[in-house]
CHARMM-style PDB file with segment names, atoms N, HN, CA, C and O in Angstrom:
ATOM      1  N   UNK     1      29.388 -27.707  -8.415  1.00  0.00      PROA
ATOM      2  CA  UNK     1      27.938 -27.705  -8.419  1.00  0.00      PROA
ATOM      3  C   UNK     1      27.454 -29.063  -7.933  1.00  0.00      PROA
ATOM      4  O   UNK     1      28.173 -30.061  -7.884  1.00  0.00      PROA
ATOM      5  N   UNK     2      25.974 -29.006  -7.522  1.00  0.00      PROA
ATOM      6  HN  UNK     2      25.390 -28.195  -7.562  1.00  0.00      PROA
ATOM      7  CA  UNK     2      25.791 -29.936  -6.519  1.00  0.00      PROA
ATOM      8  C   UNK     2      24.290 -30.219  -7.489  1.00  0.00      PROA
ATOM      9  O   UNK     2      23.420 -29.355  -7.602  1.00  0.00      PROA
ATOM     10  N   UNK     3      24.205 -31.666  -8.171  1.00  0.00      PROA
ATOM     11  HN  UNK     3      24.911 -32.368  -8.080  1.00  0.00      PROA
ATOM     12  CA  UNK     3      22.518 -32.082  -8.749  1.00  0.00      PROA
ATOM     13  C   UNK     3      22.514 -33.265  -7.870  1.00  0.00      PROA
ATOM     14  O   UNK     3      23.344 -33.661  -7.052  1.00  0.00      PROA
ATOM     15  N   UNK     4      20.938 -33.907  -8.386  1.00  0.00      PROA
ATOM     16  HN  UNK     4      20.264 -33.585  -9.051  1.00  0.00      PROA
ATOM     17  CA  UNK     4      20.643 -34.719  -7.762  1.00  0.00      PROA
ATOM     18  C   UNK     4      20.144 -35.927  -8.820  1.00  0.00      PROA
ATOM     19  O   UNK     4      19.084 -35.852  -9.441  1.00  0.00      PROA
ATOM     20  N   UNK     5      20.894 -36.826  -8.903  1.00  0.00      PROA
ATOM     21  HN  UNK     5      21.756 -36.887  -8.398  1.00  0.00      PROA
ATOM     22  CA  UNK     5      20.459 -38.124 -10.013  1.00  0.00      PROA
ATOM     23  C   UNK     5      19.725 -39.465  -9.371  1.00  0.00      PROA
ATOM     24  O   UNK     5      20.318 -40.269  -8.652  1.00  0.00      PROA
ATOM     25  N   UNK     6      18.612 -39.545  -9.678  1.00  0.00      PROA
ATOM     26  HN  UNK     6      18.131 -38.892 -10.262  1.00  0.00      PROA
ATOM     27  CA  UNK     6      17.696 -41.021  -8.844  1.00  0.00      PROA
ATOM     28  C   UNK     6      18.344 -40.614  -7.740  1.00  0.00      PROA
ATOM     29  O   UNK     6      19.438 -41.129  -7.509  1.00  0.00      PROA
ATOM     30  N   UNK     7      17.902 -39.781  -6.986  1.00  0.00      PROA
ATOM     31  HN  UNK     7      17.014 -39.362  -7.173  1.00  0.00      PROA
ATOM     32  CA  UNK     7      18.111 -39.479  -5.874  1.00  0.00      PROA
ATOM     33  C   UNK     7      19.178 -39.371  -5.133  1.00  0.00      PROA
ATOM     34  O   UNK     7      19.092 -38.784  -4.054  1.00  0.00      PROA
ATOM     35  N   UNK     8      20.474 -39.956  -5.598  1.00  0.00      PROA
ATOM     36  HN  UNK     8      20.543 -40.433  -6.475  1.00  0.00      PROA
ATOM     37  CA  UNK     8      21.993 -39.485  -5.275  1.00  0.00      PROA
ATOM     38  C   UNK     8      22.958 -38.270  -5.504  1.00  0.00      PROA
ATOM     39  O   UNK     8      23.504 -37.934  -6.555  1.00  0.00      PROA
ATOM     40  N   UNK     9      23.019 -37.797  -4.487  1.00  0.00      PROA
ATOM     41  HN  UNK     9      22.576 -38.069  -3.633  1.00  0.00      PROA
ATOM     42  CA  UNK     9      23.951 -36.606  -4.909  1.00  0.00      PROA
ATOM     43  C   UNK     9      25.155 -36.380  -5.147  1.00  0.00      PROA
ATOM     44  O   UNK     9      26.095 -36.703  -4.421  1.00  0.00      PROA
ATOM     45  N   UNK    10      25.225 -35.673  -6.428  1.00  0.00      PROA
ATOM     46  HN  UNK    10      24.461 -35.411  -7.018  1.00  0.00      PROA
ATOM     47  CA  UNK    10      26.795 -35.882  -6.860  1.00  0.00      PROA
ATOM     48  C   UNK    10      27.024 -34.505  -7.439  1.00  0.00      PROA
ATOM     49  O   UNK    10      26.134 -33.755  -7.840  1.00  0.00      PROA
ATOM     50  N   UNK    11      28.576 -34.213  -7.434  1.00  0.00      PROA
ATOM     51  HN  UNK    11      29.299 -34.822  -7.108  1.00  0.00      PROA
ATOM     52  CA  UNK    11      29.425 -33.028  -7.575  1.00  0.00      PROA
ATOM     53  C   UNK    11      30.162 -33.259  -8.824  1.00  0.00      PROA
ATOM     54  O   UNK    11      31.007 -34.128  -9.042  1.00  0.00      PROA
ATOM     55  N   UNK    12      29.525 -31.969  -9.939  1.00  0.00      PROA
ATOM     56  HN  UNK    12      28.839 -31.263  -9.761  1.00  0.00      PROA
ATOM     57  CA  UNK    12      29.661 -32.014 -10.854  1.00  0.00      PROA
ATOM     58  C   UNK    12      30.420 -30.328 -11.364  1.00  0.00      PROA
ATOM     59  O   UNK    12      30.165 -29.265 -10.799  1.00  0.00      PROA
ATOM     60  N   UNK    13      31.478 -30.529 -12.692  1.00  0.00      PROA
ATOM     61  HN  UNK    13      31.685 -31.393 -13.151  1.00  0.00      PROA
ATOM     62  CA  UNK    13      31.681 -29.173 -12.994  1.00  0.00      PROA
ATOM     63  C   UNK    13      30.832 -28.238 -13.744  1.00  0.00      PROA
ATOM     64  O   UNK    13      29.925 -28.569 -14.508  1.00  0.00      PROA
ATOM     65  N   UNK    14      31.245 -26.904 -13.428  1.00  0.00      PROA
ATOM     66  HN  UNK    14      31.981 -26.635 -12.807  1.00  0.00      PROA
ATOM     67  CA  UNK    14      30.513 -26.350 -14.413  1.00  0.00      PROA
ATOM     68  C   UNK    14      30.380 -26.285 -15.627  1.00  0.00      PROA
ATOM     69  O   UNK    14      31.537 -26.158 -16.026  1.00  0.00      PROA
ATOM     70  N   UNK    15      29.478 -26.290 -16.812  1.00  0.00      PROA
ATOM     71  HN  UNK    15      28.538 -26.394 -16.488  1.00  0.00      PROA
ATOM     72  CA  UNK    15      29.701 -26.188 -17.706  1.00  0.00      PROA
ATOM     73  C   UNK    15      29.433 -27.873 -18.488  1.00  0.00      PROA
ATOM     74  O   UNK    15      29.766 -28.205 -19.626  1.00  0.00      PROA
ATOM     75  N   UNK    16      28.853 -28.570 -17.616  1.00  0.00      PROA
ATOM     76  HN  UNK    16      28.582 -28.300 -16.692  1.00  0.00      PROA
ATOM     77  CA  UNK    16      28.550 -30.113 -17.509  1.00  0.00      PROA
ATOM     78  C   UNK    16      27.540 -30.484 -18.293  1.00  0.00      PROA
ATOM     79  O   UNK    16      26.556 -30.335 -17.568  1.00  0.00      PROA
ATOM     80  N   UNK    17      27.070 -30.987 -19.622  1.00  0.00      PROA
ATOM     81  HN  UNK    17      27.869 -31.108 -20.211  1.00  0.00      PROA
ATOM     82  CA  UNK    17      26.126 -30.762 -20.096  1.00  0.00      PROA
ATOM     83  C   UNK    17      25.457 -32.561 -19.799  1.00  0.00      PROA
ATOM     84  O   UNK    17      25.920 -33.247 -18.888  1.00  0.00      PROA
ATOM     85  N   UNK    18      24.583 -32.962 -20.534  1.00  0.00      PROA
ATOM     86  HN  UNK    18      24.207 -32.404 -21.273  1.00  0.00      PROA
ATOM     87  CA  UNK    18      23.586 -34.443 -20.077  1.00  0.00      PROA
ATOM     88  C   UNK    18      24.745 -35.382 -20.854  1.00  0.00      PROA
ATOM     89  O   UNK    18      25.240 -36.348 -20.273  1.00  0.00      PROA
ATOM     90  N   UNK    19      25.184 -34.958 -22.402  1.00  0.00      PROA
ATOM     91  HN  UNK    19      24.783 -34.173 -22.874  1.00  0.00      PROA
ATOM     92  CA  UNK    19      25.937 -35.790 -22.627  1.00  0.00      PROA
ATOM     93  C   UNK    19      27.356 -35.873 -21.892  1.00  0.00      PROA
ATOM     94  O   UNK    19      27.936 -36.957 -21.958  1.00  0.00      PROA
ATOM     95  N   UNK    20      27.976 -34.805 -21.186  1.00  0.00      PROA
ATOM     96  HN  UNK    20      27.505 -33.924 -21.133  1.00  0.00      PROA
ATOM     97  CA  UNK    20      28.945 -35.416 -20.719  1.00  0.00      PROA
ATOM     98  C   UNK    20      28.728 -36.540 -19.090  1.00  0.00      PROA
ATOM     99  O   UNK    20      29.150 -37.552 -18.530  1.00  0.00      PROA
ATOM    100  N   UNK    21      27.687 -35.333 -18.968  1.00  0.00      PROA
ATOM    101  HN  UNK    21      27.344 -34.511 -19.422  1.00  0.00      PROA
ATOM    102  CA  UNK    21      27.260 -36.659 -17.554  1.00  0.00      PROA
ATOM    103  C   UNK    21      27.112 -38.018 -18.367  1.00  0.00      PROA
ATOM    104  O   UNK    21      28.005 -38.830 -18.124  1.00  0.00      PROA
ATOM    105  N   UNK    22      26.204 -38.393 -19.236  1.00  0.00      PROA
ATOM    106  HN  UNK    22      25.479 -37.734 -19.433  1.00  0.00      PROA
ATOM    107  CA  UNK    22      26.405 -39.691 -19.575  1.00  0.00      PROA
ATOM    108  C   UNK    22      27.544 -40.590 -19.571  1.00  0.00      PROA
ATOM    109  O   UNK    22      27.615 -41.771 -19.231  1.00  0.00      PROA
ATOM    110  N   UNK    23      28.690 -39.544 -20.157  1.00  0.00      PROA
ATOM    111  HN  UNK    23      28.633 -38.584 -20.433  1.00  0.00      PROA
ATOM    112  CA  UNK    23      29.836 -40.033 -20.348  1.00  0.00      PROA
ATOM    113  C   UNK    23      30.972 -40.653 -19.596  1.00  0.00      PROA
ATOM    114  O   UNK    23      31.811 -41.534 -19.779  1.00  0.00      PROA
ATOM    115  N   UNK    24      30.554 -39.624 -18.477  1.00  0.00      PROA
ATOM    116  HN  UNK    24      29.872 -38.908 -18.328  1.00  0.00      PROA
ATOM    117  CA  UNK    24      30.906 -39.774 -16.690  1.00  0.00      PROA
ATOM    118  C   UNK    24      30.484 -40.953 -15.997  1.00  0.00      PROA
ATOM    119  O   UNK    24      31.208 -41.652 -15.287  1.00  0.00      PROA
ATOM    120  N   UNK    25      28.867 -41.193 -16.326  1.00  0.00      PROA
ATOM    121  HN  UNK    25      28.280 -40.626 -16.903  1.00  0.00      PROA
ATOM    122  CA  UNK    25      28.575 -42.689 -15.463  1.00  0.00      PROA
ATOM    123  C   UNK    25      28.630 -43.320 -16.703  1.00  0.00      PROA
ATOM    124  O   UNK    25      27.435 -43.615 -16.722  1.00  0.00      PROA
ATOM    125  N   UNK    26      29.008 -43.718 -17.644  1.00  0.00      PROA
ATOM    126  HN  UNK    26      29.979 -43.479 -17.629  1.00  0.00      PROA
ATOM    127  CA  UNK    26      29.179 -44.606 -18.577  1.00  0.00      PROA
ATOM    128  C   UNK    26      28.156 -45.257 -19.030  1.00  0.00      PROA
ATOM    129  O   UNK    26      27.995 -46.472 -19.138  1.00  0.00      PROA
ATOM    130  N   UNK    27      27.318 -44.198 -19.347  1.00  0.00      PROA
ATOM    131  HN  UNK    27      27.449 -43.211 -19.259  1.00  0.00      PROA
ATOM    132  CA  UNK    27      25.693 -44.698 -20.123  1.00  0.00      PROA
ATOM    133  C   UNK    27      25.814 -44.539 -21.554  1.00  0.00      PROA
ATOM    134  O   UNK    27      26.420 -43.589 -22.052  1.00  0.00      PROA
ATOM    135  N   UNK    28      25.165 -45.586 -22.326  1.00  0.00      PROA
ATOM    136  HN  UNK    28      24.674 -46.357 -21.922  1.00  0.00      PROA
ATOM    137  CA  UNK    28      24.480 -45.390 -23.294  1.00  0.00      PROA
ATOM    138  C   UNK    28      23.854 -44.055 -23.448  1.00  0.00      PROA
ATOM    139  O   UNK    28      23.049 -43.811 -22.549  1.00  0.00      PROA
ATOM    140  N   UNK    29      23.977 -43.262 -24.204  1.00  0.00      PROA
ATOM    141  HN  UNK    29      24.631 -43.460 -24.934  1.00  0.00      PROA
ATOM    142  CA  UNK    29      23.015 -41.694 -24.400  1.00  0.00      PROA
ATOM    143  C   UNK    29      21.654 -42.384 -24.792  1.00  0.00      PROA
ATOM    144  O   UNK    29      20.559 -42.160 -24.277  1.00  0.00      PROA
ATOM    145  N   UNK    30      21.952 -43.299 -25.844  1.00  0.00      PROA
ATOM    146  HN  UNK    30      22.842 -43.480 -26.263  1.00  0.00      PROA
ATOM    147  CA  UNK    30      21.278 -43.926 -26.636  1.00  0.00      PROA
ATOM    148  C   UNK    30      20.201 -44.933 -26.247  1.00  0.00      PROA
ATOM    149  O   UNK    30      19.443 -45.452 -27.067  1.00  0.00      PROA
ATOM    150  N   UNK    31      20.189 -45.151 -25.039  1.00  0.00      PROA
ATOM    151  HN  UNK    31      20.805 -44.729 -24.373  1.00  0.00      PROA
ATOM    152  CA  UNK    31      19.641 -46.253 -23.848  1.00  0.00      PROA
ATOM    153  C   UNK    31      19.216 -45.699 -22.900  1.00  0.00      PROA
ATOM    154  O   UNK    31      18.749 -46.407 -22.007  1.00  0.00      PROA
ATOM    155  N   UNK    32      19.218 -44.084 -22.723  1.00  0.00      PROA
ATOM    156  HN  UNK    32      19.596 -43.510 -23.449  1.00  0.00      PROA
ATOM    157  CA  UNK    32      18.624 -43.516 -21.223  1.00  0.00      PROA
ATOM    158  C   UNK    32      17.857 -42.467 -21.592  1.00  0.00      PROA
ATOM    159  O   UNK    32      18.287 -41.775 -22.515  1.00  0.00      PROA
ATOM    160  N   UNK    33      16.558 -42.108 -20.964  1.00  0.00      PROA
ATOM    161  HN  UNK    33      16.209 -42.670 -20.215  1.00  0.00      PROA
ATOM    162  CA  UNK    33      16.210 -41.104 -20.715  1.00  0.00      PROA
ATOM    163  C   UNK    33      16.020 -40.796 -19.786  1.00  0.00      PROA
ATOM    164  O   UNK    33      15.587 -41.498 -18.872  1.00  0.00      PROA
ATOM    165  N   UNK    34      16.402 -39.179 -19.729  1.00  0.00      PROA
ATOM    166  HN  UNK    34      16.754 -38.609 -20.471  1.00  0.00      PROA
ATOM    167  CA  UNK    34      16.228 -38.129 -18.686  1.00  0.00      PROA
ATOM    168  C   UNK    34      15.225 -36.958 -18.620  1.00  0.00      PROA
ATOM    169  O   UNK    34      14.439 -36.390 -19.378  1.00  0.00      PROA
ATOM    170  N   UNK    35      15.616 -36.881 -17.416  1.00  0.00      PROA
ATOM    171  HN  UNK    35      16.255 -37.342 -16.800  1.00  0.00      PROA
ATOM    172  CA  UNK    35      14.037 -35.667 -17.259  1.00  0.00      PROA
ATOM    173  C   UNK    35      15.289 -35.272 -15.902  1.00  0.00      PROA
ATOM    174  O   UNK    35      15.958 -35.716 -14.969  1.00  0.00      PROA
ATOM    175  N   UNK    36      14.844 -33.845 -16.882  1.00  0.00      PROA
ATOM    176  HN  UNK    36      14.301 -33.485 -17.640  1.00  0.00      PROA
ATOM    177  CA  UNK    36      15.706 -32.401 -15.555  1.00  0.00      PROA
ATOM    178  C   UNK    36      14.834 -31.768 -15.374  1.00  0.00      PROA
ATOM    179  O   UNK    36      14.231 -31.292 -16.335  1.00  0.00      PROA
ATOM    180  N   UNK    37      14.413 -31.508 -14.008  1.00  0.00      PROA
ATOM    181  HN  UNK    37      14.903 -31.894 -13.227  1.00  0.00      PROA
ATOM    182  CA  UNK    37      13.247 -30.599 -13.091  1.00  0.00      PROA
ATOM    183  C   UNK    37      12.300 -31.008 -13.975  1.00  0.00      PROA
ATOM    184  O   UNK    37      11.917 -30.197 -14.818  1.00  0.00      PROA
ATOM    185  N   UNK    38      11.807 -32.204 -13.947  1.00  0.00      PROA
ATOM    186  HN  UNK    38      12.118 -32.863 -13.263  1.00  0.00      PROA
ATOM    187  CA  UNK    38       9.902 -32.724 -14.107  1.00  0.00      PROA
ATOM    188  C   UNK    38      10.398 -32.431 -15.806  1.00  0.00      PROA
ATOM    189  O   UNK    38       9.393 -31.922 -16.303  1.00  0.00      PROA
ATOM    190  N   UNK    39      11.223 -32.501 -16.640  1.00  0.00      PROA
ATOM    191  HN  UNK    39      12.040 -32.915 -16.236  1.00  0.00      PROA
ATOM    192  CA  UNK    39      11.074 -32.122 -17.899  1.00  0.00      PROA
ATOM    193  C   UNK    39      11.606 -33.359 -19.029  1.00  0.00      PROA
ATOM    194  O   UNK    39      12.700 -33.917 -18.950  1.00  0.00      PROA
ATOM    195  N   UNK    40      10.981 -33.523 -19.660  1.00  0.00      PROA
ATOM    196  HN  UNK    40      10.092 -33.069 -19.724  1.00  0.00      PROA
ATOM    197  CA  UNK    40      11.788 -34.768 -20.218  1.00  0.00      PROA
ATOM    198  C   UNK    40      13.050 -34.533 -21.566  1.00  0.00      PROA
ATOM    199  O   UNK    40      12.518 -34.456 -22.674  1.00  0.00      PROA
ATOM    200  N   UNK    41      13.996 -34.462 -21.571  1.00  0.00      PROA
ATOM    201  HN  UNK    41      14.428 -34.524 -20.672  1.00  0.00      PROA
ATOM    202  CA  UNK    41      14.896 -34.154 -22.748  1.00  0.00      PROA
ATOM    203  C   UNK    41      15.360 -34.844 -23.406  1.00  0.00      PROA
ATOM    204  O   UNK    41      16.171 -35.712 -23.083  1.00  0.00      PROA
ATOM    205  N   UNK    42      14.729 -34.487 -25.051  1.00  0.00      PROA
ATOM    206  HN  UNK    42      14.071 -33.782 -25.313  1.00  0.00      PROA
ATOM    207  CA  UNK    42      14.861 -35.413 -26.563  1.00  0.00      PROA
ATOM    208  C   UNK    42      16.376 -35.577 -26.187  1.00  0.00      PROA
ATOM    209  O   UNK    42      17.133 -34.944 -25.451  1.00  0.00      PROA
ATOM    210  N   UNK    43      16.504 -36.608 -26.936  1.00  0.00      PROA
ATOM    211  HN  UNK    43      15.889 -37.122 -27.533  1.00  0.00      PROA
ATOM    212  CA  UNK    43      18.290 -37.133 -26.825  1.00  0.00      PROA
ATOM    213  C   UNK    43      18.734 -36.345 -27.929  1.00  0.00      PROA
ATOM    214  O   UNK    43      19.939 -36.540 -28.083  1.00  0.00      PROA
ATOM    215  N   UNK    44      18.212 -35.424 -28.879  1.00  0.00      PROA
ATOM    216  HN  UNK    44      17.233 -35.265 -28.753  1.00  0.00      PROA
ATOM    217  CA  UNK    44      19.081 -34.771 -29.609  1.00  0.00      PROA
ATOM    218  C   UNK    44      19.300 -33.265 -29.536  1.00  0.00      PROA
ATOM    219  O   UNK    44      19.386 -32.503 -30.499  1.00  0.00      PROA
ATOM    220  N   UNK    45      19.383 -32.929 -28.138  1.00  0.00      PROA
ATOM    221  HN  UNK    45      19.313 -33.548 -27.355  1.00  0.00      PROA
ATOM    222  CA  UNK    45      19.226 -32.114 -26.664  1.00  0.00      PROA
ATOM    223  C   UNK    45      20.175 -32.476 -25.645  1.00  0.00      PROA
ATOM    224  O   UNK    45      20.350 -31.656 -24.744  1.00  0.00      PROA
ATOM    225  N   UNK    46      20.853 -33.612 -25.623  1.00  0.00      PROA
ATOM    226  HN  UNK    46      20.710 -34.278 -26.355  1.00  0.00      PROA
ATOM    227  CA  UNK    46      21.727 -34.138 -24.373  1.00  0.00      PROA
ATOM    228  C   UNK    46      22.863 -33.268 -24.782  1.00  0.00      PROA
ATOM    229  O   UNK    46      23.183 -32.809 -23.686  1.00  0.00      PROA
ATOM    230  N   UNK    47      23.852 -32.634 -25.827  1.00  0.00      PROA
ATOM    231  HN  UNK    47      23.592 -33.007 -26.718  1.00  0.00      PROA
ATOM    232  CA  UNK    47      24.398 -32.339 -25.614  1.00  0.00      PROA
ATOM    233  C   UNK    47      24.842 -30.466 -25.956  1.00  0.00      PROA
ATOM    234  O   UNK    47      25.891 -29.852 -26.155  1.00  0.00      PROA
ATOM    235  N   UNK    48      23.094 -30.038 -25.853  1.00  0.00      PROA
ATOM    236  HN  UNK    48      22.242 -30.536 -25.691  1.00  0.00      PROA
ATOM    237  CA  UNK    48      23.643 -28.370 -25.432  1.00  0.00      PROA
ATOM    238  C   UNK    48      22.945 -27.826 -24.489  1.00  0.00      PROA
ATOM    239  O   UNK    48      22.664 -26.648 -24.268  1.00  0.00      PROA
ATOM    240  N   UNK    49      22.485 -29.560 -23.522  1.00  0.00      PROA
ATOM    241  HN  UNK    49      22.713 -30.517 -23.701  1.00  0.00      PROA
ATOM    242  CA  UNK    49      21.623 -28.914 -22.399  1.00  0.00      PROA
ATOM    243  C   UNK    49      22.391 -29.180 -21.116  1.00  0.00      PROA
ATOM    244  O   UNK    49      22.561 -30.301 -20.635  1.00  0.00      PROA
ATOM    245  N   UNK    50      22.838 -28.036 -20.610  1.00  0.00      PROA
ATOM    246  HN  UNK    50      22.700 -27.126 -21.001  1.00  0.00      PROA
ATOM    247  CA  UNK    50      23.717 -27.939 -19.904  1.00  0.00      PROA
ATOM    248  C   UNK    50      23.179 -28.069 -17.954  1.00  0.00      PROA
ATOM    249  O   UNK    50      22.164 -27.528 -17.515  1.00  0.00      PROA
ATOM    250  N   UNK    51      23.742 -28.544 -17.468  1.00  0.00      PROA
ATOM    251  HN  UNK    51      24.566 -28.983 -17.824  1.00  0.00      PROA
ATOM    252  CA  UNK    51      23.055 -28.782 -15.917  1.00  0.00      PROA
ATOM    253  C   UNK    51      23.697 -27.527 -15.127  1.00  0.00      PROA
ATOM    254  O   UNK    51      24.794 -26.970 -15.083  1.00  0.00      PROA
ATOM    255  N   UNK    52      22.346 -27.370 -14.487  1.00  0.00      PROA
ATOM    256  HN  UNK    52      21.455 -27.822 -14.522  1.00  0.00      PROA
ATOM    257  CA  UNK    52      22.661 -26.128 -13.205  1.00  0.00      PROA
ATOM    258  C   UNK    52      23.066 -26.486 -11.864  1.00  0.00      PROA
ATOM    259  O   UNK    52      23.121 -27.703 -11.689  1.00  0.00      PROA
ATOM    260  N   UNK    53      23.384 -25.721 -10.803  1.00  0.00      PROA
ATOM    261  HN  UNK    53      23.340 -24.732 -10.944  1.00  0.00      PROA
ATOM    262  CA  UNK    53      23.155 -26.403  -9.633  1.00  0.00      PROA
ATOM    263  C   UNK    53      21.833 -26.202  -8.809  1.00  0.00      PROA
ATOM    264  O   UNK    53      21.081 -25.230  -8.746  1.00  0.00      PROA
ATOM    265  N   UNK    54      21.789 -27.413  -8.207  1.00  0.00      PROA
ATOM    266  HN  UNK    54      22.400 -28.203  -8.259  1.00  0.00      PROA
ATOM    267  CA  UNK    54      20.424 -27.994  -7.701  1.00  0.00      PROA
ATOM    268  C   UNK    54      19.369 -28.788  -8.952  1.00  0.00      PROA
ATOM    269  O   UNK    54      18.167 -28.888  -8.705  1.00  0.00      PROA
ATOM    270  N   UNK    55      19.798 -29.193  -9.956  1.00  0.00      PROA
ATOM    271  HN  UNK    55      20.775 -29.111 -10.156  1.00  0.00      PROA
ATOM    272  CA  UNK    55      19.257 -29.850 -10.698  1.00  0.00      PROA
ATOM    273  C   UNK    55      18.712 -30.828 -10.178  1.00  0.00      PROA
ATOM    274  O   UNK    55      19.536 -31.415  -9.477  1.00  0.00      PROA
ATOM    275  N   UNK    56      17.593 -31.375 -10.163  1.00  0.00      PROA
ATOM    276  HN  UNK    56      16.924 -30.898 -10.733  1.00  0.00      PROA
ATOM    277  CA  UNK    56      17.265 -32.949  -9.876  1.00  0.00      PROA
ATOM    278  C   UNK    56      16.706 -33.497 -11.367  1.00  0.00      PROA
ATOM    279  O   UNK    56      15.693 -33.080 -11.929  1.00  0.00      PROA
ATOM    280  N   UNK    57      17.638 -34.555 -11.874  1.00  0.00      PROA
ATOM    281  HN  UNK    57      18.461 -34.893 -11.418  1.00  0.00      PROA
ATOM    282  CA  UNK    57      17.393 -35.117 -12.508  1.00  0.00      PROA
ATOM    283  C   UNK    57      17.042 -36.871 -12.556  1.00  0.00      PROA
ATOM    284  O   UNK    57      17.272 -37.513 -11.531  1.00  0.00      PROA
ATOM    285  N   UNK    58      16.648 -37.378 -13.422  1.00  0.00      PROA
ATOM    286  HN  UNK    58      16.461 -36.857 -14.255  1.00  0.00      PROA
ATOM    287  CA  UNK    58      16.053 -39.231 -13.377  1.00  0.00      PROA
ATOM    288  C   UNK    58      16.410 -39.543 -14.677  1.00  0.00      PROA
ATOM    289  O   UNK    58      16.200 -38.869 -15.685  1.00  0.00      PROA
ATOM    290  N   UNK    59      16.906 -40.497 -14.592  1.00  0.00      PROA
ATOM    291  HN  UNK    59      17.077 -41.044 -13.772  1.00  0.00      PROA
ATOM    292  CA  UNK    59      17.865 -41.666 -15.499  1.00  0.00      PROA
ATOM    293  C   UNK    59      16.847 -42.822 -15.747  1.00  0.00      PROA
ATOM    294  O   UNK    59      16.330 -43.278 -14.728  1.00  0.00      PROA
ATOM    295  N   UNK    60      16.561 -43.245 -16.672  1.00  0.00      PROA
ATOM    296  HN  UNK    60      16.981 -42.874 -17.501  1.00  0.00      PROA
ATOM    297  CA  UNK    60      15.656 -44.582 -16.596  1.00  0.00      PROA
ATOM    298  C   UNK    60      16.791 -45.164 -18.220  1.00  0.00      PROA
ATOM    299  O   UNK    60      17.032 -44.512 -19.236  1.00  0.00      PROA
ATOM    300  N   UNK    61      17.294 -46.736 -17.807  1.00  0.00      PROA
ATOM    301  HN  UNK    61      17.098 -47.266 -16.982  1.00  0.00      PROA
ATOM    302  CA  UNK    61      18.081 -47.439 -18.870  1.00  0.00      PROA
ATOM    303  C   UNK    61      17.059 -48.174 -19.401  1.00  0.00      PROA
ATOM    304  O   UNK    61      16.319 -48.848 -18.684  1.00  0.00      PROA
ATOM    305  N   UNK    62      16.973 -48.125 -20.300  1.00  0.00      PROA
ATOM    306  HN  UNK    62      17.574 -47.578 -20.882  1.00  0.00      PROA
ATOM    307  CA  UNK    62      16.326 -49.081 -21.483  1.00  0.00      PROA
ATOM    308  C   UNK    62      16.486 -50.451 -21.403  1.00  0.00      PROA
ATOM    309  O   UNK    62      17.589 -50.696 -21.890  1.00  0.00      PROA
ATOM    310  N   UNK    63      15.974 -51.423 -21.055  1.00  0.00      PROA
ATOM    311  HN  UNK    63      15.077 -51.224 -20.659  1.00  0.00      PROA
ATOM    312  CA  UNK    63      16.363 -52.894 -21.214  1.00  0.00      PROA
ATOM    313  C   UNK    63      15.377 -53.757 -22.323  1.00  0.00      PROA
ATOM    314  O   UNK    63      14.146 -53.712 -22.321  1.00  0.00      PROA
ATOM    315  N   UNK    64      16.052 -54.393 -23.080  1.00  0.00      PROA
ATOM    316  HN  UNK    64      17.051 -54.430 -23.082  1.00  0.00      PROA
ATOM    317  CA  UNK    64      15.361 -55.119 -24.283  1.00  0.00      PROA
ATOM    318  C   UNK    64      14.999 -56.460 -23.578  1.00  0.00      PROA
ATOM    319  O   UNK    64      15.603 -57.159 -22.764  1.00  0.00      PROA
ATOM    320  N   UNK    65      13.724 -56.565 -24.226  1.00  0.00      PROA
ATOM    321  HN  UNK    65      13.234 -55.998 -24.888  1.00  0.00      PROA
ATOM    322  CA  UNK    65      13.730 -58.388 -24.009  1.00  0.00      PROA
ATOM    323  C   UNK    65      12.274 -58.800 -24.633  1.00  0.00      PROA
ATOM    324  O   UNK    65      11.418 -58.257 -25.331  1.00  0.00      PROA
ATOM    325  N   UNK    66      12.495 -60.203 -23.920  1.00  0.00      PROA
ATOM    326  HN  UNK    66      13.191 -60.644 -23.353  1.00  0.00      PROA
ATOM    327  CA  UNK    66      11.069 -60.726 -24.785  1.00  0.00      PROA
ATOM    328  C   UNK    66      10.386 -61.410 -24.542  1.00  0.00      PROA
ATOM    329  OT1 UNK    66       9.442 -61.635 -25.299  1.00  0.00      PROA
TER     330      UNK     66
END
């Protein structure tokens, strides 16, 4: 299957849910939110929301400061 993350396309298996993608680019779950097709998904949702193909999804990392 074929999504689309900040605009890069990448080949993913089926059955791929947000938390394993996290796990894949080595994100914080805990530090990112996402939005699949214009939708934004609670982080306690990343892992039985499963990605389709043609997904376009957006990643935004959390950065602390002061």
């Amino acid at each position: 299957m074929k999504i689309t993350i900040n605009g890069d396309i990448r080949t993913i298996g089926e059955g791929t849910s947000i938390a394993d993608l996290m796990t894949q680019l080595q994100l914080d779950p805990c530090k990112v939110a996402i939005e699949q097709n214009l939708c934004i998904i609670p982080l306690h949702e990343y892992t039985s929301t499963y990605l389709s193909d043609g997904d376009i999804l957006e990643a935004v990392q959390f950065i602390g400061g002061g």
